[in-house]
C-alpha positions in Angstrom: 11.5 17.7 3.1 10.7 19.6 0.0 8.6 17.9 -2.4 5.9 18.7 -5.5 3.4 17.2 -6.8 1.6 17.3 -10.0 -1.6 15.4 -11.1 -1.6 13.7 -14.3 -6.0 12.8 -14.2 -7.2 9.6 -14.5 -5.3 6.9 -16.3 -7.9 4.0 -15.5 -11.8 3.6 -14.9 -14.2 0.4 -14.8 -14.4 -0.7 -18.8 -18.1 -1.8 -18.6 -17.3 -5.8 -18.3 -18.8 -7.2 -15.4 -15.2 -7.9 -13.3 -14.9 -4.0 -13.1 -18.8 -3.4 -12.4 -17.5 -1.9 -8.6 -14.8 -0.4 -9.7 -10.9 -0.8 -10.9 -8.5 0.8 -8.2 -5.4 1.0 -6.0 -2.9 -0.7 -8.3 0.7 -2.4 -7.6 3.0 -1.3 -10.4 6.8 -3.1 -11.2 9.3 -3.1 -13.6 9.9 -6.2 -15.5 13.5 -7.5 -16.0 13.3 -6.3 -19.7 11.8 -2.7 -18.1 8.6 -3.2 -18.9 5.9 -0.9 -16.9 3.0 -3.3 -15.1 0.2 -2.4 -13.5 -1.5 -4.4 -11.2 -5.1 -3.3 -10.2 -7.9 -4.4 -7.6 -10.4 -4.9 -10.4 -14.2 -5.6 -8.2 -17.1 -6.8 -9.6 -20.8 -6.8 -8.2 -21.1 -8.2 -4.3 -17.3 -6.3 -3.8 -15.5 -9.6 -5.5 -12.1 -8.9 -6.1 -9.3 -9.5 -9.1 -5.8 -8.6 -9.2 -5.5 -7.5 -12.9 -2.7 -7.4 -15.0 -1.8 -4.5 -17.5 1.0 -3.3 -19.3 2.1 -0.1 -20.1 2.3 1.3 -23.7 2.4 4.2 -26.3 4.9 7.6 -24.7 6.4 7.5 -21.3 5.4 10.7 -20.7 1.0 9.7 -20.7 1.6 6.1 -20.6 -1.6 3.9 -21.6 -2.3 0.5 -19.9 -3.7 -2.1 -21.8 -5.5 -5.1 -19.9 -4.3 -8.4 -20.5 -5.4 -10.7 -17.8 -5.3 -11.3 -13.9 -2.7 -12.2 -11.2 -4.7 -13.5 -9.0 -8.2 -14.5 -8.6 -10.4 -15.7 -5.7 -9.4 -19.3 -5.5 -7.4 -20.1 -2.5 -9.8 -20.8 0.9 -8.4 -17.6 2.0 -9.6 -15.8 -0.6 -13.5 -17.3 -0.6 -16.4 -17.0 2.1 -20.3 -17.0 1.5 -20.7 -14.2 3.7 -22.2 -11.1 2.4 -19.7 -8.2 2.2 -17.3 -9.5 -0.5 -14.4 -11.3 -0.6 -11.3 -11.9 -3.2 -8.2 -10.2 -3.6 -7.4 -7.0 -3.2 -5.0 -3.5 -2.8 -1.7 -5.4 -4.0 1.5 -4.5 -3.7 4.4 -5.9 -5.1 8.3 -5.2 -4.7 11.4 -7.0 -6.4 13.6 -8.3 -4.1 17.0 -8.7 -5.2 17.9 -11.0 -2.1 15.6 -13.6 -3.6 15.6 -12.7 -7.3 12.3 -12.8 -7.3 9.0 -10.1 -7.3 6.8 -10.5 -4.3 3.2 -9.0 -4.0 1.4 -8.7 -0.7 -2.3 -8.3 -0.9 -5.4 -8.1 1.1 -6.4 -12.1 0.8 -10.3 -11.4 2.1 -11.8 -14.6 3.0 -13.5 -16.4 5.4 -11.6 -14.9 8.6 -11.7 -11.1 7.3 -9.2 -9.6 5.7 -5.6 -11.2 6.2 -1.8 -10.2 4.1 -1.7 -13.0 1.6 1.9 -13.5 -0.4 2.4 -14.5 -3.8 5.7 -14.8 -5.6 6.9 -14.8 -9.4 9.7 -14.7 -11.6 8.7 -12.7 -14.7 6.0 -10.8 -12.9 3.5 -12.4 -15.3 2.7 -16.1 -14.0 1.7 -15.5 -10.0 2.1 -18.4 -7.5 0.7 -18.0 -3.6 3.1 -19.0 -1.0 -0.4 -18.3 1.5 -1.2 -16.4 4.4 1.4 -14.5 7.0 0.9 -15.7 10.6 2.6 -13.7 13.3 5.1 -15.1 16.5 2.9 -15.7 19.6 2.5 -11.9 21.6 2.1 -9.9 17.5 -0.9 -8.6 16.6 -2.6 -11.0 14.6 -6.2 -10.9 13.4 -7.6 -8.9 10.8 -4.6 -7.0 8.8 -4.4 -5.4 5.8 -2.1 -2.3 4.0 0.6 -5.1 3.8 3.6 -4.0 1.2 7.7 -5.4 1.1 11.1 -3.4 1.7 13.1 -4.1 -1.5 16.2 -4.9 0.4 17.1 -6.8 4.0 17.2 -4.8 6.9 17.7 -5.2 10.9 14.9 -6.0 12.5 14.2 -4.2 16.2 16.4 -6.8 17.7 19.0 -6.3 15.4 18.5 -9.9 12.9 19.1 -9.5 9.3 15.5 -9.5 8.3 12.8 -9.1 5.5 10.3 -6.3 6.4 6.5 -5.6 5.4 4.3 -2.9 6.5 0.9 -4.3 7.8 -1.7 -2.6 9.5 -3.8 -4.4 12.3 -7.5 -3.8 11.7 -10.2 -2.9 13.8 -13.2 -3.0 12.4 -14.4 -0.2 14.6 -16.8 2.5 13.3 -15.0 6.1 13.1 -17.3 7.2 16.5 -15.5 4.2 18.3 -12.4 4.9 17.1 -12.6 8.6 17.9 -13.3 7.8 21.3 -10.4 5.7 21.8 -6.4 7.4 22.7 -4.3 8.3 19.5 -1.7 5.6 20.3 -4.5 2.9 20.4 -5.8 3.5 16.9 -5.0 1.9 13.9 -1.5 2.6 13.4 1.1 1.1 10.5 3.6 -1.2 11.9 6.9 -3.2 10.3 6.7 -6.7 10.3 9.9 -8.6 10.6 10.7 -12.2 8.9 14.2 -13.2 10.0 16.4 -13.6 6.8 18.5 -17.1 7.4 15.2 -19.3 7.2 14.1 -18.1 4.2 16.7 -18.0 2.4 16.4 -21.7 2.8 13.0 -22.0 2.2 10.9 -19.0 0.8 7.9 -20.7 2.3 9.0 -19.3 5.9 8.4 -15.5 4.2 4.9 -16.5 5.7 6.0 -16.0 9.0 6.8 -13.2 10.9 9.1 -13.1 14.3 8.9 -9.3 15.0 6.6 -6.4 14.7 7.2 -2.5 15.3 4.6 0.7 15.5 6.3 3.2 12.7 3.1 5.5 12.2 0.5 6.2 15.1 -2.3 8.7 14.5 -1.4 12.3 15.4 -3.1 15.7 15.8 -2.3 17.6 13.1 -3.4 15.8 10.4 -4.4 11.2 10.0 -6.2 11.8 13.1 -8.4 8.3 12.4 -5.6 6.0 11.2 -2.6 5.5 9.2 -1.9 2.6 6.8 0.9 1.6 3.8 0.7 3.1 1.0 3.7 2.8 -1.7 6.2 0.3 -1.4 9.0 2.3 -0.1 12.4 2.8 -2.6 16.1 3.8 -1.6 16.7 7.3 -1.2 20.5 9.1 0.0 18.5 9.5 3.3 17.1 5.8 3.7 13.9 4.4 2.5 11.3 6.9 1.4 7.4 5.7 1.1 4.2 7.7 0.0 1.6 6.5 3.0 -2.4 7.5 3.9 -4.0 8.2 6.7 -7.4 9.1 7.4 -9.2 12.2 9.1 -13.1 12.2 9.9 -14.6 15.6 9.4 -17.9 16.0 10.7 -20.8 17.3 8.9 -23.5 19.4 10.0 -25.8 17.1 10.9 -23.5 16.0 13.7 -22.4 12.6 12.0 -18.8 11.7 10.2 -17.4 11.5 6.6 -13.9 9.9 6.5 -11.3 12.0 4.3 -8.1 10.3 3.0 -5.3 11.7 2.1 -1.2 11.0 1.5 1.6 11.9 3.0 5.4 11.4 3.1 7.3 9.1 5.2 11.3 8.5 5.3 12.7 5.1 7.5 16.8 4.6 8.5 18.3 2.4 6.3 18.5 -0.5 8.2 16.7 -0.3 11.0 13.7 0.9 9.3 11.4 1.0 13.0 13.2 4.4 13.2 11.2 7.4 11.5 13.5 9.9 9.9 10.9 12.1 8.5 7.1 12.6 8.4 4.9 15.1 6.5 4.0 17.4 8.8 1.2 18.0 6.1 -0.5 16.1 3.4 1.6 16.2 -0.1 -2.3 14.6 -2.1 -5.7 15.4 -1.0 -8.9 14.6 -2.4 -9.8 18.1 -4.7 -10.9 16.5 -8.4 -14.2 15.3 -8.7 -12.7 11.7 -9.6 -11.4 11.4 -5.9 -14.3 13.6 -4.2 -16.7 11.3 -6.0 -16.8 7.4 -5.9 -17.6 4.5 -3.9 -16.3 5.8 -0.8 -16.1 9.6 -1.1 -13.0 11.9 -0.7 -10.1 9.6 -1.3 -6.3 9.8 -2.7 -5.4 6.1 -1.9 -1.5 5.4 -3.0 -0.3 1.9 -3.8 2.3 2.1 -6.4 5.5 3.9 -7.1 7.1 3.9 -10.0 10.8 5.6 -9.8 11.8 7.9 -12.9 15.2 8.8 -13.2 14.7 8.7 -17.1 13.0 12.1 -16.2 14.9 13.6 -13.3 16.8 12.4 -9.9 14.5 12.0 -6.9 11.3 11.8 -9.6 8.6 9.2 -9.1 5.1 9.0 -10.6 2.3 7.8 -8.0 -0.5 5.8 -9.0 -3.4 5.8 -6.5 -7.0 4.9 -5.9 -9.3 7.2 -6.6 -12.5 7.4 -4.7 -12.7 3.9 -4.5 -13.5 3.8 -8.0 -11.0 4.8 -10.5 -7.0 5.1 -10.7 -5.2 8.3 -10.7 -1.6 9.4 -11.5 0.4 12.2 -9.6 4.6 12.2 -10.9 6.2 13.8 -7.5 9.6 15.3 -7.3 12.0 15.1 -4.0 14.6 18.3 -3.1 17.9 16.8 -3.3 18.3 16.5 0.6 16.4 16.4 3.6 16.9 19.7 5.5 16.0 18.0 9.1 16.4 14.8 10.8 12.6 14.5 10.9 9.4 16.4 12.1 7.8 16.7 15.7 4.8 14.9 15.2 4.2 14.3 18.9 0.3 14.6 20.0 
């Protein structure tokens, strides 16, 4: 798959007020009904607390400014709150419109007192957020620590063919980058598909909360997200199913013998409808760290992607890509698509 990408810089950096003291990064973005441009950014303050900010887009399309306006979310729920050192809050949201429910859901990182779990909220004018809570998983799924956690627009068929609702989520390890080295490719942190059958929640939205099936999409490989793969963008409809920018995570080791994580972005392209099935993978990174902004940060030499924002106003196949920079500020990169795929998908076996 043919693609380019062009940096735009920074669009967004910590304003000075004590909510952004750690940093303001890896944003959702949406669409309103009217066509409004949100963005939706992990806003940390001191002791890694976390906000899900609100801002809206303004002045020319083409270098759009984002002016803040409030939050989505904020620590509140028991989920959401521990005493614990290490932080806690709200954090790396996603958030897709779903036309099946009429209705915009964002998946975040809920980071309370058991670690980091997918927490679900739900709205109607992407403004006022309410939380449905926490996703739990069918006896035999992963479930512990999750995170990476972001919503197919449309329904799908699960692996055992039910008309479903799908989520990436990324089971979590919480190993350090030796122990994970150490371990097989296959056993790493991979991205997976969760699966919430349809029927019930289309009933009752409270049973999006619970998933029935879970597949592996993207293991580690060799040539490149050796460390782990995660979610990046919400993935959007493309003639050759659902395309989605996703990172993964190289360690690169320095001379003194110890490890620096690098992350970068690639591309990823599911079937249609039964999304477990991977069309297309980068056989290379399309963003890697290179400006000072993402070289530079709280955590070092990182392109993080969250949001997509699709822009046929400019071109078919035309999307600009905001992402976490470094850990500490948010970047924009517009990427263009070749009209068609060339090949069913790329060998990435180990």
């Amino acid at each position: 798959m043919t693609s380019y990408a062009v940096r735009a810089g920074i669009i967004l950096e910590p304003n000075g007020e004590p909510a952004e003291a750690e940093g303001v990064l890896n944003p959702a973005c949406t669409r309103t009904r009217e066509g409004e441009l949100l963005l939706y950014p992990r806003c940390v303050a001191k002791g890694n607390v976390s906000r899900i900010g609100i801002l809206q887009a303004h002045g020319s399309p083409e270098a759009p400014a984002f002016m803040r306006i409030g939050y989505a979310l904020e620590p509140q729920a028991p989920y959401e709150l521990r005493s614990e050192p290490g932080g806690y809050g709200c954090e790396d949201p996603r958030v897709t419109f779903i036309k099946d429910l009429d209705t915009y859901v964002m998946a975040y990182v809920a980071h309370g007192p058991n670690g980091p779990r997918i927490g679900i909220a739900v709205s109607h004018d992407a403004y006022a957020w309410e939380r449905l809570g926490v996703v739990s998983f069918a006896p035999g799924l992963p479930n512990g620590l999750d995170k990476d956690a972001a919503f197919f627009p449309d329904l799908v068929l699960s692996p055992s063919g039910v008309l479903s609702f799908a989520l990436y989520h990324r089971p979590t390890l919480f190993i350090s980058t030796e122990g994970l080295l150490a371990m097989p490719l296959p056993d790493r942190e991979s991205t997976r598909i969760a699966y919430i059958h349809a029927d019930p929640v289309l009933l009752d939205r409270m049973k999006l909360l619970e998933v029935s099936e879970s597949a592996c999409v993207l293991e580690p490989v060799t040539q490149w997200g050796q460390l782990k793969t995660g979610a990046g963008t919400p993935p959007v409809r493309i003639d050759e199913g659902w395309l989605s920018v996703y990172h993964a995570v190289d360690a690169i080791a320095d001379e003194d013998g110890r490890f620096r994580v690098k992350y970068q972005a690639g591309l990823v392209v599911h079937d249609l409808m039964s999304p477990h099935i991977v069309r297309y993978r980068s056989p290379e990174p399309i963003l890697s760290p290179e400006t000072f902004a993402e070289l530079h940060g709280v955590v070092n030499n990182v392109v993080f992607p969250t949001a997509i924002d699709v822009r046929a106003d400019i071109a078919a196949r035309t999307y600009d890509i905001y992402y976490g920079m470094a850990d500490s500020r948010i970047g924009l990169v517009r990427m263009g698509i070749a009209a068609s795929m060339t090949a069913e998908g790329t060998d990435l076996a180990a």
